[in-house]
C-alpha positions in Angstrom: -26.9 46.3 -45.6 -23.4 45.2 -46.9 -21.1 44.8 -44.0 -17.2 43.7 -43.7 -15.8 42.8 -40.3 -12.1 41.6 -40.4 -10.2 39.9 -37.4 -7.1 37.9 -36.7 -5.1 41.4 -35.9 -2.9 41.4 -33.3 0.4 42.2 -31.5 3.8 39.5 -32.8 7.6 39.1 -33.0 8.8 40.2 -35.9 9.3 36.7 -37.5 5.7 35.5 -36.8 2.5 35.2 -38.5 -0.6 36.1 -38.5 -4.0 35.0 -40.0 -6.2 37.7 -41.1 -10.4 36.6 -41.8 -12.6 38.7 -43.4 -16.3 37.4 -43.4 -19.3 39.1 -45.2 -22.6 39.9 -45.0 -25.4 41.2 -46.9 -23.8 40.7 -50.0 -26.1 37.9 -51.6 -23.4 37.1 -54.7 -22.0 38.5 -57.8 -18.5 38.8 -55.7 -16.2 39.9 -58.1 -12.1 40.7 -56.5 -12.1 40.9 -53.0 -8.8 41.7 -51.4 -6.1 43.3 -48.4 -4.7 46.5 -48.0 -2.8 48.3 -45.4 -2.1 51.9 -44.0 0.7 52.7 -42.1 0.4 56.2 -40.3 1.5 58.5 -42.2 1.1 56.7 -45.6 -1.0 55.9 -48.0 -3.3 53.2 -48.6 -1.8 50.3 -50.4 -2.6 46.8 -51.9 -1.1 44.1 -50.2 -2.9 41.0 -52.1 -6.1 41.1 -54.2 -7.9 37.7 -55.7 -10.4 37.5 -58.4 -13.6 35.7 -58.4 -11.8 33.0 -60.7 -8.7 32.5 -58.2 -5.8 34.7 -59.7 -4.0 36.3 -57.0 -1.9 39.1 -57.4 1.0 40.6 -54.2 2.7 43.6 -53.4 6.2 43.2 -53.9 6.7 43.7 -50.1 5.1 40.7 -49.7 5.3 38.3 -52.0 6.7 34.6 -50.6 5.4 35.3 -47.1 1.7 36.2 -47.7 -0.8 34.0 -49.1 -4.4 35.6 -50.0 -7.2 32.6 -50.3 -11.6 33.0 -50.8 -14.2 30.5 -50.0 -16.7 31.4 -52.4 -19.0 29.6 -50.8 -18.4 31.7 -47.5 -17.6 34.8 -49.5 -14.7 34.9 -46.9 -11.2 36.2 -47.7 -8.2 35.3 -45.9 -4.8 36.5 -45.6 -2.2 34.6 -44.0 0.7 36.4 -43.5 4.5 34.9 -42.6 8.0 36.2 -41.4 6.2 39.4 -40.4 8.6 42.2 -40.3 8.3 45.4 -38.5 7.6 47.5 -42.0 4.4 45.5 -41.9 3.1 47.5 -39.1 -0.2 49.1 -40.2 -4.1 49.0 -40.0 -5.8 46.2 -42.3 -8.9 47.0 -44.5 -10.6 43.9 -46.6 -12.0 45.3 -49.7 -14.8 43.5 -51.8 -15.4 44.4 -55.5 -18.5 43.1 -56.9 -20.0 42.5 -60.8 -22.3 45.6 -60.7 -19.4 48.1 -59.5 -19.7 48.0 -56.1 -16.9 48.4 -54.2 -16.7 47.8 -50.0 -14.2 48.4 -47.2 -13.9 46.9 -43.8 -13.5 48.9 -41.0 -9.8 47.6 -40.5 -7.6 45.3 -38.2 -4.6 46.7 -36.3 -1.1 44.3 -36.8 1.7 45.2 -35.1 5.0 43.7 -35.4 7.1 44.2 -33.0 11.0 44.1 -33.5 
């Protein structure tokens, strides 16, 4: 059974950071992209950083220079570490795990909440 469990949400100053873990389980290998979104109420799901299995990293454009996306492969644990939160990035956090034969797995999410 393939599970996702994030953590590392929590309640901060706008101006802070937070450090957002996602470890795996029951996934054996063959990780392909694994990555971070976010839903604010209200809105729609969106990509906030994705990496591939090789290390390429792509960011939203909300984010980019304050949030860093990094994988231990050996682990097959994503991170995000996030910087000079603002209050826009108020929303629930989902890791998200592609792998080689199409499958495709969401976490059950991590609230942040940055407060102004």
């Amino acid at each position: 059974q393939v599970q996702l469990v994030e953590s590392g949400g929590g309640l901060v100053q706008a101006g802070g950071s937070l450090r957002l873990s996602c470890a795996t389980s029951g996934i054996i290998f063959m990780l392909n992209a694994m990555g971070w979104y976010r839903q604010a109420p209200g809105k729609e799901r969106e990509l906030v950083a994705r990496i591939t299995s090789g290390g390429r990293t792509n960011y939203a454009d909300s984010v980019k220079g304050r949030v860093t996306i990094s994988r231990d492969n050996a682990k097959n644990t994503v991170d995000l570490q996030m910087n000079s939160l603002k209050p826009e990035d108020t929303a629930t956090y989902y890791c998200n795990v592609l792998t080689v034969f199409g499958g495709d797995y969401w976490g059950q999410g991590t609230q942040v909440t940055v407060s102004s």
